[in-house]
C-alpha positions as CSV (number, residue, x, y, z in Angstrom):
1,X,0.0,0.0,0.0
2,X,0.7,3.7,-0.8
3,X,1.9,5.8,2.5
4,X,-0.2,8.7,1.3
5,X,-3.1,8.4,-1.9
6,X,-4.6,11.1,-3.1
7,X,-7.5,11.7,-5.3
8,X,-9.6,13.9,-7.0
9,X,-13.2,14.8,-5.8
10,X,-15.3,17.7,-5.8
11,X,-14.9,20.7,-7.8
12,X,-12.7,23.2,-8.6
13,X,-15.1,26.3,-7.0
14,X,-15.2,24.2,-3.8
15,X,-11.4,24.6,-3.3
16,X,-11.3,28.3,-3.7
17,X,-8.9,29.6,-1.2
18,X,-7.4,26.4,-0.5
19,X,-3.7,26.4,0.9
20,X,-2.8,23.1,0.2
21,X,-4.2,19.2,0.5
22,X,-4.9,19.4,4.5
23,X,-7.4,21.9,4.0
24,X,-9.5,19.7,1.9
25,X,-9.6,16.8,4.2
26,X,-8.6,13.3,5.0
27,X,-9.0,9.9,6.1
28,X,-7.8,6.7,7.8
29,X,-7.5,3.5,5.8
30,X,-8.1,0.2,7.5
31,X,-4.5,-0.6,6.9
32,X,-3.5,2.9,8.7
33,X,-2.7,4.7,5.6
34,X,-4.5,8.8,5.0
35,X,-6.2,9.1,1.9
36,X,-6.5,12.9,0.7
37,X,-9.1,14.4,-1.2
38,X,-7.3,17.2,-3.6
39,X,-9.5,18.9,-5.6
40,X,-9.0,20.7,-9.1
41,X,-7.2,23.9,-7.7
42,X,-5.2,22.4,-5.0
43,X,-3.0,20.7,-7.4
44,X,-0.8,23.4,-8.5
45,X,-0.2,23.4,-4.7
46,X,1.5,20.1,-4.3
47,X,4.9,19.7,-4.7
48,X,5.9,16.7,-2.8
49,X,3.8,15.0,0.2
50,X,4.0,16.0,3.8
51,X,6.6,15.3,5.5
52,X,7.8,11.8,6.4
53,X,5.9,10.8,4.2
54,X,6.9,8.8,1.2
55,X,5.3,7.3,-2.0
56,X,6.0,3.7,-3.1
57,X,4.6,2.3,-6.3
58,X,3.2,-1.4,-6.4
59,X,4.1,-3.0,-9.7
60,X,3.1,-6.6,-10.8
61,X,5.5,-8.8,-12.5
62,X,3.7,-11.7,-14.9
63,X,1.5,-13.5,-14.9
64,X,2.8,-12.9,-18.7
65,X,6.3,-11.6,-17.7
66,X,8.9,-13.9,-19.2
67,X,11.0,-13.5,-16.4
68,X,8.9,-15.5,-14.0
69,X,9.1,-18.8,-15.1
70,X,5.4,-19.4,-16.3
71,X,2.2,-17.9,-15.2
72,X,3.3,-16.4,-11.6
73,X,2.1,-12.8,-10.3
74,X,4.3,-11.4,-8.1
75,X,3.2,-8.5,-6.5
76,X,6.0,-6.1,-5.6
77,X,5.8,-2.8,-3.2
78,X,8.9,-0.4,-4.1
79,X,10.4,2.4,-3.0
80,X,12.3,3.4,-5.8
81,X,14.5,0.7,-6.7
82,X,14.2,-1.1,-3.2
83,X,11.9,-3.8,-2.7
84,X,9.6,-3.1,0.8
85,X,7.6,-6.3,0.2
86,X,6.5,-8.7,-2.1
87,X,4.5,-11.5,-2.6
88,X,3.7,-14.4,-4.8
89,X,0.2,-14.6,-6.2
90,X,-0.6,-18.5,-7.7
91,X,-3.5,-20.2,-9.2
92,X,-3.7,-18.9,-12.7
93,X,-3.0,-22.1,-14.7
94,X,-5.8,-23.9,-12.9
95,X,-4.8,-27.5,-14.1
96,X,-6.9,-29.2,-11.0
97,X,-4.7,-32.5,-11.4
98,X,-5.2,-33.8,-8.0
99,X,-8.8,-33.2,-8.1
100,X,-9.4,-35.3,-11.5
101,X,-7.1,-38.3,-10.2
102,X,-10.1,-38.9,-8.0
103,X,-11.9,-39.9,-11.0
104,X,-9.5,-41.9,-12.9
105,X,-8.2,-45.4,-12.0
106,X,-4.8,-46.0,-10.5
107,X,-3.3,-46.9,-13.6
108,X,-4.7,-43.7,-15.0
109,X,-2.9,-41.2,-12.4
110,X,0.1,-41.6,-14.4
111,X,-0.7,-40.0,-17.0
112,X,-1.5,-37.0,-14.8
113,X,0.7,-36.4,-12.3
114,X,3.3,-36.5,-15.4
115,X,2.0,-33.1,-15.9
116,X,2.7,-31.2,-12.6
117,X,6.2,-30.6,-12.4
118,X,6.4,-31.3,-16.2
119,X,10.2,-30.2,-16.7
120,X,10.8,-33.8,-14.5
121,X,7.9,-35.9,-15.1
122,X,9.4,-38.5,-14.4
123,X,9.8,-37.9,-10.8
124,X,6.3,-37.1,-10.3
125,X,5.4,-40.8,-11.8
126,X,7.7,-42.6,-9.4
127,X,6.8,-40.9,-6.6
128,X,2.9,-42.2,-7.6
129,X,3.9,-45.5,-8.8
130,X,5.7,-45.8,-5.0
131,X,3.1,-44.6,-3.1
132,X,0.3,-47.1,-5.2
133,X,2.4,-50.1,-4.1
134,X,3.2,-49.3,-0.8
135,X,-0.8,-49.4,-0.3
136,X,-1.0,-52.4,-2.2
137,X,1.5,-53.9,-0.3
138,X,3.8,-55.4,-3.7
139,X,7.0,-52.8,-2.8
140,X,9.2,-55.9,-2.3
141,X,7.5,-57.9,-5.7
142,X,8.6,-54.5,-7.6
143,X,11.3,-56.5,-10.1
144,X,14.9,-55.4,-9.9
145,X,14.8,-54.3,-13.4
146,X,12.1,-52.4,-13.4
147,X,13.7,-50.5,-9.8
148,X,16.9,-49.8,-12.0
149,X,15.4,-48.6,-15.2
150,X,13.3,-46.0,-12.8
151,X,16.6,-44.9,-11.4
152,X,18.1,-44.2,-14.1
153,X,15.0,-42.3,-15.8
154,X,14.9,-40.6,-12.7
155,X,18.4,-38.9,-12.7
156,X,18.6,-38.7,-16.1
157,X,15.5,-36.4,-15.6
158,X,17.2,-34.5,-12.4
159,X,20.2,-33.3,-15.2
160,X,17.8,-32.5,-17.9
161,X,15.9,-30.2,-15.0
162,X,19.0,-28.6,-13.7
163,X,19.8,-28.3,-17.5
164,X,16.7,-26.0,-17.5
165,X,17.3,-24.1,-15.0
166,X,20.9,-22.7,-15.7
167,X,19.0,-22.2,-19.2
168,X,16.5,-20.1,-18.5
169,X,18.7,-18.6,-15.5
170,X,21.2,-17.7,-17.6
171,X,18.6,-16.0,-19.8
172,X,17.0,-14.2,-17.4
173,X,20.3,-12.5,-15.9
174,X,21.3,-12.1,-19.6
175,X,23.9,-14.8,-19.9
176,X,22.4,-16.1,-23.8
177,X,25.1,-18.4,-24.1
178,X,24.2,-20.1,-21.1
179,X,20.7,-20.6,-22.2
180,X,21.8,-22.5,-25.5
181,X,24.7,-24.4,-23.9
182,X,21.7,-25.6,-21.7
183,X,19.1,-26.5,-24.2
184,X,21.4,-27.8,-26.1
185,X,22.4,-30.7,-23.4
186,X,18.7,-31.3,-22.6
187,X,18.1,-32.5,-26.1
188,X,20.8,-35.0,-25.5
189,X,18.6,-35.7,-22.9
190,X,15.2,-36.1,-24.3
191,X,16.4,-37.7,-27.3
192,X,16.8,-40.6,-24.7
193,X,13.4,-40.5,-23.1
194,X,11.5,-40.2,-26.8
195,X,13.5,-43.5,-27.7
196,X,12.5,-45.2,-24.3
197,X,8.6,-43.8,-24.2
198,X,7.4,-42.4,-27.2
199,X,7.3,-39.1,-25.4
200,X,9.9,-36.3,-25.3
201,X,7.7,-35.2,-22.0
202,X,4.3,-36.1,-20.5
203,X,5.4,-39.8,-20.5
204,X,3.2,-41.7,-18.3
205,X,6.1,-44.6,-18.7
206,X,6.5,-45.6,-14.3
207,X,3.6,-47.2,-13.9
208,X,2.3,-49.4,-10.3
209,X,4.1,-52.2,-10.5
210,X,7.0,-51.3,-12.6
211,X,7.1,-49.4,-16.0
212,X,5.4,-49.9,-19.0
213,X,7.5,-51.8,-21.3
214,X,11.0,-52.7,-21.5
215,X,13.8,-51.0,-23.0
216,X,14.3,-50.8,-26.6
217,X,16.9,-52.5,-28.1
218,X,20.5,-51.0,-28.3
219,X,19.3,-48.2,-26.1
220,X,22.3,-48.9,-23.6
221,X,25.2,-47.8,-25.9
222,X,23.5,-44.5,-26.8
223,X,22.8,-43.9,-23.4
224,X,26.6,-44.6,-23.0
225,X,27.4,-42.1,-26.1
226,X,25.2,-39.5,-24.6
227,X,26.9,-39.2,-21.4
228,X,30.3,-38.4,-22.8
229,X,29.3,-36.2,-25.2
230,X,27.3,-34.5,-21.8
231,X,30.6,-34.7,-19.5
232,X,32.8,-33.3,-22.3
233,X,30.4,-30.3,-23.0
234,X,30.3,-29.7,-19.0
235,X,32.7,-27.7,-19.2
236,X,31.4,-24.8,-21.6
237,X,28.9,-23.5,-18.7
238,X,32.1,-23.7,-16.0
239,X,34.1,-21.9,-18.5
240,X,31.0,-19.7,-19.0
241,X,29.8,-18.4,-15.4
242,X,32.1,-19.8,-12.7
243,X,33.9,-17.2,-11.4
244,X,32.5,-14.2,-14.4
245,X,32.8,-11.3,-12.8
246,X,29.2,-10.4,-14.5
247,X,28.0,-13.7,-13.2
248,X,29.1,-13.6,-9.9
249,X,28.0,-9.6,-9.6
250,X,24.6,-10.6,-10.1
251,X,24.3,-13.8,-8.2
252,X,26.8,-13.9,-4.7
253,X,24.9,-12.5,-2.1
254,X,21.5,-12.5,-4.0
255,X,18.7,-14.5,-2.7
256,X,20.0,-15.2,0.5
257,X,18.3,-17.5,3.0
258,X,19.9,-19.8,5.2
259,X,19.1,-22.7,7.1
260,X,16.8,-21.0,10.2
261,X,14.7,-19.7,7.3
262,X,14.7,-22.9,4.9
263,X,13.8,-24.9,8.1
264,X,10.9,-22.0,9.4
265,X,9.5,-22.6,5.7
266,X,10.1,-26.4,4.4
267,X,12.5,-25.4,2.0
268,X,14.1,-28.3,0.5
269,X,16.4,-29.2,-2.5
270,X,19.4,-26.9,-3.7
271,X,17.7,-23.8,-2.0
272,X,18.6,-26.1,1.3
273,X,22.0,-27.6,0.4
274,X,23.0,-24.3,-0.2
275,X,22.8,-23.9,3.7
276,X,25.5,-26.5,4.1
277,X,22.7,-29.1,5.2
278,X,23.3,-32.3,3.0
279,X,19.5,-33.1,3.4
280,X,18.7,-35.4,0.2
281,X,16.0,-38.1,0.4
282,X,17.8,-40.6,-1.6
283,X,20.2,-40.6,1.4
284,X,18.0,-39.8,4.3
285,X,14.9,-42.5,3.4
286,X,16.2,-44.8,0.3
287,X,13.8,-45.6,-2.4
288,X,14.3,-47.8,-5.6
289,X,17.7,-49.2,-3.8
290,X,19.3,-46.1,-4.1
291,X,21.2,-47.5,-1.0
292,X,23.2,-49.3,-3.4
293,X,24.5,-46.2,-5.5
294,X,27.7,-44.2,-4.5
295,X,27.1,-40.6,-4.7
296,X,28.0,-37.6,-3.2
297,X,25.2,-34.6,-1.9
298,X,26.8,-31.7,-3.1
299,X,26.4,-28.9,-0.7
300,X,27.3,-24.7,-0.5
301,X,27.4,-22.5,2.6
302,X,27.0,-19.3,0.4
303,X,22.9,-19.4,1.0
304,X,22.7,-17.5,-2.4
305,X,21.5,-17.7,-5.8
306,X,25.4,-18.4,-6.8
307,X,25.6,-21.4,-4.3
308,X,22.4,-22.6,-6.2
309,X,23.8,-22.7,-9.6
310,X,26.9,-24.4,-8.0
311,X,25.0,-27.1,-6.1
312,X,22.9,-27.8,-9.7
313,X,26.1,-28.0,-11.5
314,X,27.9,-30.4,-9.1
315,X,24.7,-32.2,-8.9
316,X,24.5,-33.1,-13.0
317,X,27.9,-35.0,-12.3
318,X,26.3,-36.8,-9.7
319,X,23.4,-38.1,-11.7
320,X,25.5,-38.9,-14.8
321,X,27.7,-41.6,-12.9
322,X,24.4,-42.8,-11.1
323,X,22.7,-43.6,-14.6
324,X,26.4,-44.8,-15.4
325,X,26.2,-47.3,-13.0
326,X,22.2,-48.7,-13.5
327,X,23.8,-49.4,-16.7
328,X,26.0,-52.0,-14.8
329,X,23.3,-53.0,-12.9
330,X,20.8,-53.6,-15.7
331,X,20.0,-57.2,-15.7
332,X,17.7,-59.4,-17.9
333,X,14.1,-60.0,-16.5
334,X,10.7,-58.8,-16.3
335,X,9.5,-54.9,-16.0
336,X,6.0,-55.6,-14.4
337,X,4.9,-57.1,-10.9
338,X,3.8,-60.5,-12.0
339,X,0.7,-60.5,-10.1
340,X,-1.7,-60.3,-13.1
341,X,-4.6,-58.8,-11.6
342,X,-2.3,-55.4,-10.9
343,X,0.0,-55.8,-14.1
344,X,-1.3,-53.1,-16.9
345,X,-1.6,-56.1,-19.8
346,X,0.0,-54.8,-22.5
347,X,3.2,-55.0,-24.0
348,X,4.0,-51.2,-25.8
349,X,6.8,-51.0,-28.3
350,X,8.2,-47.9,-29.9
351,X,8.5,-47.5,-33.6
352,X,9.0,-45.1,-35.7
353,X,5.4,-44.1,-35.9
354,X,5.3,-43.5,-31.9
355,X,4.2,-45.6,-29.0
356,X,1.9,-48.6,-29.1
357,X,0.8,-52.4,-28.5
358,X,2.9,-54.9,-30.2
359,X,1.0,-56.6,-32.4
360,X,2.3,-60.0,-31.0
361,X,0.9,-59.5,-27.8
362,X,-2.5,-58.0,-29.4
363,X,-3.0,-61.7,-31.3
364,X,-1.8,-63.7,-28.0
365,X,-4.9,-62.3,-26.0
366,X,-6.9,-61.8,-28.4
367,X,-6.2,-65.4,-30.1
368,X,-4.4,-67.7,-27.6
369,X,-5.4,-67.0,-24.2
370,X,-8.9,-65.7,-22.6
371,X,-7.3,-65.2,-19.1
372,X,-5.2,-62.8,-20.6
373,X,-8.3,-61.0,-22.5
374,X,-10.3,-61.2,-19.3
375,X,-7.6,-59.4,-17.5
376,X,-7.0,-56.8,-20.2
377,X,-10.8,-56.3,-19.8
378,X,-11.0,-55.8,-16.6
379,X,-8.0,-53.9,-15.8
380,X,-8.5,-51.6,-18.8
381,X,-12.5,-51.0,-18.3
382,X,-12.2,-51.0,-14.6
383,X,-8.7,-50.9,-13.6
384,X,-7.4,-52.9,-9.8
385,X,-8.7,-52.6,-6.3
386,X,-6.5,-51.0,-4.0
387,X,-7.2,-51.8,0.1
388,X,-8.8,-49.2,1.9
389,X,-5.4,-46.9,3.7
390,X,-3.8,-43.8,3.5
391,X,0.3,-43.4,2.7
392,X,2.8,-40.6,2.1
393,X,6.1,-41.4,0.7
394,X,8.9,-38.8,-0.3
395,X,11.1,-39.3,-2.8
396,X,14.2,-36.5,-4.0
397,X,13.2,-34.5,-7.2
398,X,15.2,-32.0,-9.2
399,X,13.3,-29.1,-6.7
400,X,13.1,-30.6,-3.4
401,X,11.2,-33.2,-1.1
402,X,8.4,-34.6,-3.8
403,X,6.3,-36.6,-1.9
404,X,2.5,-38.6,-2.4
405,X,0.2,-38.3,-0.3
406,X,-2.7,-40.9,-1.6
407,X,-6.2,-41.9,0.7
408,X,-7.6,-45.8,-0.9
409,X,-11.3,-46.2,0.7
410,X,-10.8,-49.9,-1.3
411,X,-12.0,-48.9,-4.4
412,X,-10.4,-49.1,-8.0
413,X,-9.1,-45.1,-8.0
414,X,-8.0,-42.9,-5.3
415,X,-10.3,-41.3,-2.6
416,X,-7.8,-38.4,-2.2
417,X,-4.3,-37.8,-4.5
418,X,-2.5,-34.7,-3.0
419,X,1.2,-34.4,-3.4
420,X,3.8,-32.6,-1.8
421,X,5.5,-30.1,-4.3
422,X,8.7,-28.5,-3.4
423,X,8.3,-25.9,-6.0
424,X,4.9,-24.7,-4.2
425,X,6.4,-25.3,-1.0
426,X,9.8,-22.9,-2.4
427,X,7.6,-20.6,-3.7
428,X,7.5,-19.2,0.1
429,X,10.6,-17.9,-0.1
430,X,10.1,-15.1,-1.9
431,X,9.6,-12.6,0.3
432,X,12.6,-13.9,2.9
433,X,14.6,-13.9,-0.5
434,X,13.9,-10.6,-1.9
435,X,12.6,-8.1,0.4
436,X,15.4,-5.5,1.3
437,X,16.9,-6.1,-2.2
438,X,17.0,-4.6,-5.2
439,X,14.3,-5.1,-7.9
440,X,16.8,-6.2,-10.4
441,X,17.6,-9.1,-8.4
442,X,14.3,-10.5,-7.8
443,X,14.0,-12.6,-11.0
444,X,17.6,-13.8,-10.0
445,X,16.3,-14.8,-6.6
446,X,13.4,-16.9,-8.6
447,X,15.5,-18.3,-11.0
448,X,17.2,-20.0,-7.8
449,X,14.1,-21.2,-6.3
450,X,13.3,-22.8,-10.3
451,X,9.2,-23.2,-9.6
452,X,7.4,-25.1,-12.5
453,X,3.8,-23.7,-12.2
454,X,2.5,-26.9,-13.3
455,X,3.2,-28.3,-10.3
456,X,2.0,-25.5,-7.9
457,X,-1.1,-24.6,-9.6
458,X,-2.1,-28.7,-9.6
C-alpha cells in the first residue's frame, strides 16, 4: 500500500482559497494509511507529500512476464529501486490435477501427475507409482529391473531439470550463451526418453508395479554415447559463469536465505543444500535401492542464488555416474509385478510411428489366451482394487522433497491424491529472499528457487 493516496473529488469552486491538501480533508485506511481528497485547484499546490511521508509504487510482475518462469504474479511494493515487500500470487493455470485423479483409475494417475512438475515428469510418476504399491503392499514384488530402469530415468530427468534451469537462469540474468549451452544438453537428454517412451515429456512410462515396457533395443550404448558427449560439454557452462565477474555480480549475495529460514519454511532441494545441510531423500529415506548407488550430496554455505547454480552443476555430475552405473546394474528380467490382476496387460513397443501395442501381444490375447483378455478387460475397463489406507512417501526431485500423499477407501481409484511439491512449498521464499533487495535481483532470486507452475497450480 501507498503511505499517502490522493484523489480527485469535488470541484474546482469548492477549493477556492485552498492552501494546500490538508485543507480539503482526510481519512484513515483500515490498513492505517491517510487518503487525501485534492480537488482541481489544489494541485498546483502540491509539490511533494507532507513530511515523512513517502510514495511507493506497487508494480506486478507476470503472470505474462517472461521473467517468472510461467504464469506467476508477483506483486511487488517499491520504494524506488528497493523492494519493501513482495509476494507471490498463484493459481492462474488452474490445471486441477489432484482433483481429477479422484476420478480416474490407479493406472490412470500416471498419465497426470506426469503433468505437474512437467520439466521432470518422471519424478512425479515414481513418486505415484511408489506410493500405489506401498498401499498395495507389492514394494518388495517390484522386479529389480524395473527399480533400476526407474533410477536411471529418474536422474537422467534430475540433469535435464538442472539443464533447465541454468538455461532459463542464464537467460534471465542475460547470460544467452548459457541458455543455448543448456538447451542444447537437454536435447541430449530427451532424445533418450522419446527412444524409451514415445514421449519427449508427459510420458506416463512408471507405472504401479513397474514401467510400461522394457527398454528398446541398443538403447544402452546410446545412453553410453550421450553421457560423454554430456561430460565433455560440461565444461562450456564452467568456463561460462564460474567465477564471471558479470555472473558472480549478479548472483553472490543475492537471494540469500539460510538454514533457520529454509527450516521455518520447508525449503528443500538446492535452495537447502545451499545452507550446508546435506538433506537429500535418496540418502536420508532410500527408495528404488538407491542404498546401493555411490554418490555424493553436493552442498554450499554461500545461502545465495550463486551457491544454487553451483549445487545444480555439481549435482549433473552426480546423476550422470548414477545412470552410469544402473547401466551395470541392468539385468535381464521382467519390468512388471507379475501379479496379473495389478500388471497393466500390455506389452507397448516404440516405432518409428510412436508408441503402441505390439501386435504379437495384441494376437496372444486376443487369439491364444482368454485369461489374458479377461484381465485386459477388466483392468482396462475397470482398472485394480487398491485396500482401503492412506500413505505418504517422499522421494528427491530435481526441486526438493516430492512426496504422495494418496487416501484408498478400497475402491479401483483414489479417494484423495495430494502431493507434496517442493516448488509450491519454495515458492514461500520469496519474500525472505527478496525483500530488502534490489528489484533487479528479484528474477535472479526466482531463478534460484526454479518453480514449475505446473506443479504449484495442480
Amino acid at each position: 500500500m501507498s503511505d499517502t493516496t490522493y484523489t480527485t473529488m469535488g470541484s474546482a469552486d469548492s477549493a477556492a482559497g485552498s492552501d494546500g491538501p490538508e485543507e480539503s480533508g482526510f481519512y484513515e485506511t483500515t490498513q492505517g494509511d491517510r487518503v487525501y481528497d485534492v480537488q482541481g485547484g489544489d494541485w498546483d499546490t502540491i509539490l511533494a507529500p507532507p513530511t515523512g511521508e513517502k510514495d511507493r509504487l506497487i508494480v506486478n510482475m507476470g503472470p505474462q512476464h517472461p521473467s517468472t518462469h510461467g504464469v506467476l504474479r508477483l506483486i511487488v511494493e517499491l520504494d524506488g529501486e528497493s523492494v519493501q515487500s513482495i509476494r507471490a500470487a498463484i493459481g492462474y493455470l488452474h490445471t486441477g490435477i489432484e482433483k481429477n485423479m479422484e476420478f480416474r483409475t490407479w493406472t490412470q494417475g500416471a498419465t497426470f501427475v506426469t503433468r505437474m512438475d512437467y520439466v521432470a515428469g518422471l519424478h512425479n510418476e515414481l513418486a505415484y507409482a511408489l506410493a500405489v504399491e506401498r498401499l498395495l503392499g507389492i514394494e518388495d514384488q517390484i522386479p529389480e529391473r524395473a527399480s533400476v530402469i526407474r533410477v536411471l530415468l529418474s536422474e537422467l530427468s534430475r540433469a535435464a531439470s538442472h539443464l533447465v534451469a541454468i538455461a532459463t537462469g542464464g537467460l534471465e540474468l542475460g547470460a544467452l550463451t548459457g541458455m543455448t549451452v543448456g538447451f542444447r544438453d537437454r536435447e541430449l537428454i530427451l532424445d533418450i526418453f522419446e527412444s524409451i517412451t514415445g514421449l519427449r515429456m508427459n510420458h506416463g512410462y512408471i507405472r504401479p508395479g513397474g514401467v510400461s515396457h522394457d527398454l528398446p533395443a541398443g538403447i544402452e550404448g546410446d545412453i553410453t554415447e550421450a553421457i560423454k558427449v554430456l561430460r565433455k560439454r560440461s565444461s562450456d557452462v564452467h568456463n561460462l559463469l564460474v567465477g564471471n565477474a558479470i555472473w558472480l555480480g549478479r548472483t553472490q549475495g543475492v537471494g540469500y536465505l539460510d538454514l533457520a529460514g529454509c527450516m521455518a519454511l520447508g525449503v528443500t532441494g538446492p535452495i537447502l543444500r545451499s545452507t550446508g545441510l546435506p538433506f537429500d531423500v535418496r540418502k536420508t529415506d532410500p527408495y528404488c535401492g538407491f542404498e546401493n548407488y555411490e554418490f555424493e550430496v553436493p552442498t554450499e554455505t554461500t545461502c545465495d542464488v550463486y551457491g544454487r547454480f553451483l549445487i545444480r552443476l555439481a549435482e549433473i555430475t552426480q546423476s550422470l555416474s548414477i545412470v552410469e552405473q544402473c547401466l551395470d546394474k541392468l539385468k535381464p528380467g521382467p519390468v512388471m509385478v507379475a501379479d496379473k490382476k495389478i500388471a497393466w496387460p500390455a506389452d507397448l513397443s516404440v516405432g518409428p510411428d510412436g508408441q503402441g501395442n505390439s501386435l504379437a501381444h495384441i494376437k496372444q490375447i486376443m487369439g491364444t489366451s482368454m485369461e489374458a483378455l479377461i484381465h485386459h478387460f477388466k483392468l482396462v475397463t475397470e482398472g485394480f482394487q487398491v485396500p482401503p489406507g492412506q500413505v505418504y512417501v517422499p522421494t528427491e526431485s530435481a526441486k526438493g522433497e516430492l512426496g504422495m500423499h494418496l487416501v484408498s477407501d478400497g475402491g479401483t481409484r483414489p479417494y484423495r491424491a495430494h502431493m507434496r511439491e517442493p516448488s509450491f512449498t519454495n515458492l514461500q521464499a520469496v519474500a525472505a529472499m527478496c525483500e530488502g533487495g534490489m528489484l533487479s535481483d528479484v528474477v535472479a532470486s526466482i531463478s534460484s528457487i526454479d518453480p514449475v507452475m505446473g506443479g504449484v497450480d495442480r
